[in-house]
N, C-alpha and C positions, 0 to 999 in steps of 0.2 A: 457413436450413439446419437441416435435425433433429439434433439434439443423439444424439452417440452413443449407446452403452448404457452405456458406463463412463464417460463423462460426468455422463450422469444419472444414477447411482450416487454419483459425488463428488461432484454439485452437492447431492445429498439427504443425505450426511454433512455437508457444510460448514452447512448451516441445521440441522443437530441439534446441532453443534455450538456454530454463535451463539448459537441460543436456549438453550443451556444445559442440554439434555439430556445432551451428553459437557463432561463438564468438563475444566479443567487436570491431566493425569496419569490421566485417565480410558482406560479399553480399548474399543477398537471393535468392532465386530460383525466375527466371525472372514471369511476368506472364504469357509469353508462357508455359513455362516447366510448369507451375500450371494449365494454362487448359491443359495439355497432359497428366499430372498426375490423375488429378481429373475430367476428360471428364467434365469442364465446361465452359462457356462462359469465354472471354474476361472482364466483366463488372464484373464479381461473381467475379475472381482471385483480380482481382484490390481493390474490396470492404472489399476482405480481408485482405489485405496488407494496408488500409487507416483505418482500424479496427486497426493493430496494430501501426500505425504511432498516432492514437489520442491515444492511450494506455500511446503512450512516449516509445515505445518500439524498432521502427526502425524511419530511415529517408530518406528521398524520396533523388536521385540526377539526376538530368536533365541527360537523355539518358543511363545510369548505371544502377539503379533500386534503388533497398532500400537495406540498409545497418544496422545494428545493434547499438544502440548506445553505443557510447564508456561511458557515462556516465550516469548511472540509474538511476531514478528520485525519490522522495517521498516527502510525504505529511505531515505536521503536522499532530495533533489527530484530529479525527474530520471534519464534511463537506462531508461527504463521502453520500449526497444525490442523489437518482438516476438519471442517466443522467451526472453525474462530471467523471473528468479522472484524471488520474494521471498529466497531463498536467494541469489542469488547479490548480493552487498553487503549483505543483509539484518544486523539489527543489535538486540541487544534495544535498548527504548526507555522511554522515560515520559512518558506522558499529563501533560500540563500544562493546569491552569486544568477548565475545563466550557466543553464544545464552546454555543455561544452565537449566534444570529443578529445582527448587527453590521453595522456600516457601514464596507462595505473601503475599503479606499484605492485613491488615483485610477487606479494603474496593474492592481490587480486587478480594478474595475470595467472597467477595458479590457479587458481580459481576457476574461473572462468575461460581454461586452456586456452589460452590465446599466446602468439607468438612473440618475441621482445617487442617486433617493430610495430603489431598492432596495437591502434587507439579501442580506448571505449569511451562510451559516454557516462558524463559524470553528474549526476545532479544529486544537490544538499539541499537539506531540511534540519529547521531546530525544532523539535518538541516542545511544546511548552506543559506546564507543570500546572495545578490546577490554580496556583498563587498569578498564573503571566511567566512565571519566569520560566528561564530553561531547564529542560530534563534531559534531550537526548539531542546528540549530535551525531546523524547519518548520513551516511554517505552510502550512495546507489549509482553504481556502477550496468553496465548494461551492453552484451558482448555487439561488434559491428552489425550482425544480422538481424539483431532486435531494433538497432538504432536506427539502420535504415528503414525496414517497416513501419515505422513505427514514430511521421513527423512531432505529434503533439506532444513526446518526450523532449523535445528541443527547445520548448517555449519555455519561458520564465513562469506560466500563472502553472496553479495547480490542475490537476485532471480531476473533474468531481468526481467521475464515477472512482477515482484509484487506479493506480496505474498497474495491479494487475488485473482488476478489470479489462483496462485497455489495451494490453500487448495481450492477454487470450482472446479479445475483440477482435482486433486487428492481424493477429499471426496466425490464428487458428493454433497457437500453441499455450498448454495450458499447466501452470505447475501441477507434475504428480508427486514429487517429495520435496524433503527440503533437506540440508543441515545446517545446524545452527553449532558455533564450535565459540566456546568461552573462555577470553583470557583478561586477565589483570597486567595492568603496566602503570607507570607514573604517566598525568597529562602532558601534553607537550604545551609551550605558550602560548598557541593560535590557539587553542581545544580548549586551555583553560580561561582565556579571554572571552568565548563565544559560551561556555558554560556557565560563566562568573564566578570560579572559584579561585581559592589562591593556589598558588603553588609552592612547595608539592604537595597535591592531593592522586589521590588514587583512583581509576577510572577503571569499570569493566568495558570490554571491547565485545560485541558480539557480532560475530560475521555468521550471517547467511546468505546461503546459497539456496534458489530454487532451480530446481532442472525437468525438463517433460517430460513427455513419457519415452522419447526415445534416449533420455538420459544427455542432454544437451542443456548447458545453462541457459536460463531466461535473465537471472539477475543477481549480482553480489550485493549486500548490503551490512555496511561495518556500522555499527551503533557503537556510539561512545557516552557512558554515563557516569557521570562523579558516583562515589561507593557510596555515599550519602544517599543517595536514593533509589541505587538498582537495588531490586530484591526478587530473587526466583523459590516459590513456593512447589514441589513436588508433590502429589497426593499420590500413593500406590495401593495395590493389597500387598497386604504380608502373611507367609505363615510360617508352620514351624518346619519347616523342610530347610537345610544348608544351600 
């Protein structure tokens, strides 16, 4: 399906923006200069610019325009149903370690069907908590085909736009589901060092998986959060039928 007009507008700010042409606290192209550029209405330029403001990706200032955030957001594992943004749970973080091709473990090669002998890539991030401190410890796994597409997975700094922004950018491949599978275990000492809790505490694990439309993984990602502060709220209807 063709990509709208204000679509492709914020798809062509968010790659000006990875690659470092707008940087953190930088000003973006007003929406004049956007409809001059892109011969389009007033209302399309704006629509695009309010695409990436729910992203988490710029922010709006009174009479100035939008600006790039100095601070990039993300998400625990997980929740990544259609319709959600990186705003909504979004969280500053920190980049841990240098993202590295590795040899995942048995239930992430499941995952992401991959053979014993194949690597994926691995990059980690801390959540932080709205105190500074840590909330969640993720881990993002990423099967060979995405890794090689897909250089700026490799670097140490963040992707502003999100890096499913940037592997549907870059692969033309786009998460159409996900699953998210929930377990309980005791921390291990590296998990509970990098959470700052004692041990033993109890940590939920939540592994998801997004896959595209041809049912192929894009990406695993295991969250690990002390039970002190994971919390999943359900809203449904109900009636009297069994």
């Amino acid at each position: 399906m063709p990509q709208l007009k204000y679509e492709q507008i914020a798809d062509s700010l968010r790659k000006r923006i990875t690659d470092g042409e707008f940087g953190p606290g930088s000003l973006l192209p007003s929406s004049r200069d956007l409809c001059e550029q892109w011969d389009v209405s007033r209302a399309t330029a704006i629509k695009a610019m309010e695409t990436l403001r729910t992203d988490g990706l710029v922010i709006p200032h009174q009479g100035r325009g939008f600006t790039v955030v100095e601070t990039p957001l993300a998400r625990p594992a997980g929740g990544r149903a259609s319709g959600t943004t990186r705003v909504q749970g979004g969280s500053p973080f920190q980049r841990l370690g240098t993202p590295e091709m590795k040899a995942p473990p048995a239930h992430i090669v499941g995952a992401l069907g991959l053979s014993d002998s194949q690597r994926a890539l691995n990059r980690a991030r801390l959540v932080l908590s709205d105190d500074g401190g840590p909330h969640s410890y993720v881990i993002a796994w990423f099967p060979p085909s995405v890794a090689e597409a897909c250089p700026r997975l490799h670097q140490n700094g963040p992707i502003a736009e999100g890096t499913t922004h940037y592997v549907s950018r870059t692969t033309g491949r786009s998460p159409a589901h996900g699953t998210d599978t929930t377990t309980v275990r005791l921390a291990s000492k590296a998990e509970a060092e990098l959470l700052q809790v004692k041990r033993p505490t109890a940590v939920s694990v939540v592994l998801h998986t997004a896959y595209d439309d041809a049912g192929s993984p894009l990406v695993c990602e295991e969250g690990i959060t002390p039970s002190g502060l994971w919390e999943r709220v359900d809203n449904y209807p109900m009636g009297m039928g069994i």
